[in-house]
Steps between C-alpha positions, in 0.01 A plus 500: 500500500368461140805313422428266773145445362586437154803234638248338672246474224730393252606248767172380537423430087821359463425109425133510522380723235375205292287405795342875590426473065304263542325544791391816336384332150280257699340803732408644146343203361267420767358877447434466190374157561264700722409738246381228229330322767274853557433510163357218483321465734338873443119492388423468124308808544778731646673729268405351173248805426705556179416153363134453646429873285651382179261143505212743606575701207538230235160360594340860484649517130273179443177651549604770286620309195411599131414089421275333821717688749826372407825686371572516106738286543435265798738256673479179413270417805310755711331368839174631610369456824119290525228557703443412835839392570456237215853343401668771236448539091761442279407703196690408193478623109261287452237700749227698361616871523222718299128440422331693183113484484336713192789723524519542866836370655532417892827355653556195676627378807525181647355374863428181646184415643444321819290197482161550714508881500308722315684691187504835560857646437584848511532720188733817502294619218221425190734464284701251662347091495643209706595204335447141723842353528475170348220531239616411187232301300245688636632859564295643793560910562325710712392881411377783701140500541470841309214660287749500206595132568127419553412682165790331323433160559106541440652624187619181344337350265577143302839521301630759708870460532702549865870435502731381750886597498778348666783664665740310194255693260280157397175623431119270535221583368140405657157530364161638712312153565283590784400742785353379847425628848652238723539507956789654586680243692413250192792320424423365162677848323814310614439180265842394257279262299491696142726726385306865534533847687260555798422882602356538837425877606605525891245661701572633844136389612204281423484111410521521169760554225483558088686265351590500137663208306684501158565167309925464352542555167754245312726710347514414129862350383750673281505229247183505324467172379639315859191247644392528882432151641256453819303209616144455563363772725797736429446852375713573175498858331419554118521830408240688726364186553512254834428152395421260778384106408245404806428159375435268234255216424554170237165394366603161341117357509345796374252394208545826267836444437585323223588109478856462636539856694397649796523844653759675725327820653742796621362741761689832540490860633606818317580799650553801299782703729532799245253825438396394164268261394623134333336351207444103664467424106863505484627338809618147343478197655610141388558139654808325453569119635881365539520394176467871352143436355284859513181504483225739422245629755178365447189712529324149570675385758498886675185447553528260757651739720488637861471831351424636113732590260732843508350713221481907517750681702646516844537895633751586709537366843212274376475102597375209314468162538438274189585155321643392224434136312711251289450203333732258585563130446328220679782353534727740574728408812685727636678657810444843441367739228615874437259790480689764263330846503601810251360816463489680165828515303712480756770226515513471871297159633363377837509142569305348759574145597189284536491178670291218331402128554266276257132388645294297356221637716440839705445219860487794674200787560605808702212713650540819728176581658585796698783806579489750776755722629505527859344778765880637558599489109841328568363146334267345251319195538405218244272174526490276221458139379697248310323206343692251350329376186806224404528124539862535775491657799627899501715675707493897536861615635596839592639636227222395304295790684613883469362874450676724324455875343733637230729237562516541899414190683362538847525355801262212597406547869290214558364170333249232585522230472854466513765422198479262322143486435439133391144459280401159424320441180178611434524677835470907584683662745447873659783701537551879718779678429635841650764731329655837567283749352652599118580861478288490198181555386467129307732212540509089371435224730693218313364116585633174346587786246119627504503888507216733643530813459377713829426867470374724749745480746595862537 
């Protein structure tokens, strides 16, 4: 009977094996066809425990970095998670990791922060600071409202150094400038308009939050005798020194000056960013016109100034405002002149380019009558008059109007009447301007190249 069986199996194959191969190759594909098909249709979250553990566990090792919670060697780009569902942070090498304050040393991280909500981020720890993602003019970093925090930054004192490092190891260095109490859901701590490192101490309750501010320090170059160029209403560094031209003033009727020359007035501030005191005697400062003539200050002409000579010294963290004179040509014409500064025996040089135009008459007078800063401390508010004392008629553009502060200029809120303010001759016109509040205590409101200085305002 087996015989039989095997006969008619064999009879069976014979001339359609080919066929019953592959019948049986196609069976097999469509179940594994099936099989990929499962897979991919299976939930993200289904048997991937493995690789969900091993991205909890890098991001643990972040908060637990030696430099701002990141590894000693970090990847090339790390991604950090922002608040509130905010859109993610890409944190490069380029990030603030570490932040050193009279020898105390916090680590960064970096968060987002929703527009409209209150800042209040979580801290794992005092000695951990978060970083907002996206300052970089203006670095803004929260700390733990601690007594030791508290105690630190009532500390500071002018020319105090704090110091900013970067995950690639570039390190800033800031100067104390100023110390305020300001509402907690201000959001003026958030400003980019001047280079600088805001501190804000994050309270879990009450309205209000310290706030301390530190000015940038150029760093000085490596080549000693190398020249820094800016332009009127930049701030240069010299040394210790932060030179800032606020405005100048050509006096070409003037009847003290000599037959055949007038007067060219410099106004400047000097801020003294070190811990020791600077001898003003020998801060150096010359005029030069295109045609590479120098000349001399002139105690004379100085004396026409918006503000009185710089004798004595400056201490640290200390601010001055003062002008210098010079004697120049009545007929001098001239698209620009160049304010070169030196201090001591050093070879290194600012140069501050200063534009310039020949009258034959000041046609224009410039009065500010009043300045207030406003109930909710966010603006400040001018009124004014120009009178036009000239023969044509005068016009009063836009960017013949600004305030500035240590070589910040601020925003201009409001204006009336409205650009271009057109004075007939002989005739006066009022003026009201509004501007965002400077974040310091004095500032320059510059008019047809008229400066005031305004103090007071912190």
């Amino acid at each position: 009977m087996p015989e039989d069986r095997t006969s008619l199996f064999d009879s069976l194959l014979e001339g359609r094996r080919p066929i019953y191969i592959a019948v049986g190759v196609t069976i097999l594909g469509l179940i594994l066809l099936v099989v990929f098909a499962l897979l991919l249709l299976r939930s993200p979250d289904e048997g991937d425990g493995d690789q969900t553990a091993e991205a909890t566990a890098t991001l643990s090792e972040l908060d637990s970095g030696d430099i701002g919670g990141l590894p000693a060697t970090p990847p090339p780009d790390v991604v950090v998670l922002g608040i509130s569902n905010s859109a993610t942070v890409s944190v490069t090498l380029s990030t603030p990791a570490t932040l050193d304050i009279d020898g105390q040393r916090f680590t960064l991280r970096a968060e987002a922060v929703t527009t409209g909500e209150r800042w209040q981020p979580e801290l794992p720890n005092a000695a951990t600071a978060v970083w907002v993602y996206g300052t970089v003019v203006n670095y803004v970093i929260g700390l733990a409202d601690t007594a030791e925090a508290r105690a630190l930054l009532d500390g500071l004192t002018p020319g105090d150094l704090m110091s900013l490092t970067t995950r690639g190891g570039t390190a800033s260095q800031f100067t104390f400038a100023s110390r305020d109490i300001v509402p907690a859901a201000s959001a003026d701590v958030f400003a980019q308009n001047s280079p600088g490192l805001t501190l804000v101490l994050l309270g879990t309750e009450g309205e209000s939050r310290l706030v301390v501010r530190g000015r940038y320090v150029v760093p000085e170059t490596s080549n000693a005798s190398a020249s820094s160029v800016v332009e009127l209403g930049e701030t240069a560094q010299l040394d210790t020194l932060q030179l800032t031209v606020i405005g100048t003033t050509h006096l070409s009727n003037e009847p003290s000056a000599p037959p055949g020359f007038a007067f060219f007035l410099v106004d400047y501030e000097l801020l003294n960013v070190g811990q020791q005191q600077v001898e003003l005697s020998r801060l150096r400062l010359s005029l030069i016109d295109q045609f590479g003539n120098q000349y001399a200050v002139n105690a004379l002409a100085g004396q026409f100034g918006n503000h009185p000579l710089a004798t004595g010294t400056l201490g640290g963290g200390q601010l001055t405002a003062a002008t210098v004179g010079y004697q120049i040509p009545a007929s001098l014409s001239a698209p620009t002149l160049r304010l070169v500064a030196q201090y001591g025996d050093s070879p290194a040089k600012v140069e501050v380019n200063l534009p310039f135009s020949r009258s034959e008459t000041n046609a224009a007078v410039v009065t500010v009558l009043q300045a207030e800063v406003s109930l909710d401390g966010a603006s400040l508010a001018l009124q004014g008059q120009v009178t036009n004392l000239g023969s044509e008629q005068l016009v009063v553009t836009e960017q013949d109007v600004s305030l500035s502060s240590l070589g910040t200029v601020y925003l201009m809120f409001a204006n009336n009447p409205a650009f271009p303010w057109v004075v007939e001759a002989g005739q006066t016109i009022p003026f009201a301007l509004t501007f965002q509040r400077p974040q310091e205590s004095s500032a320059v409101l510059n008019v047809l190249n008229y400066p005031f200085q305004l103090n007071g305002l912190r």
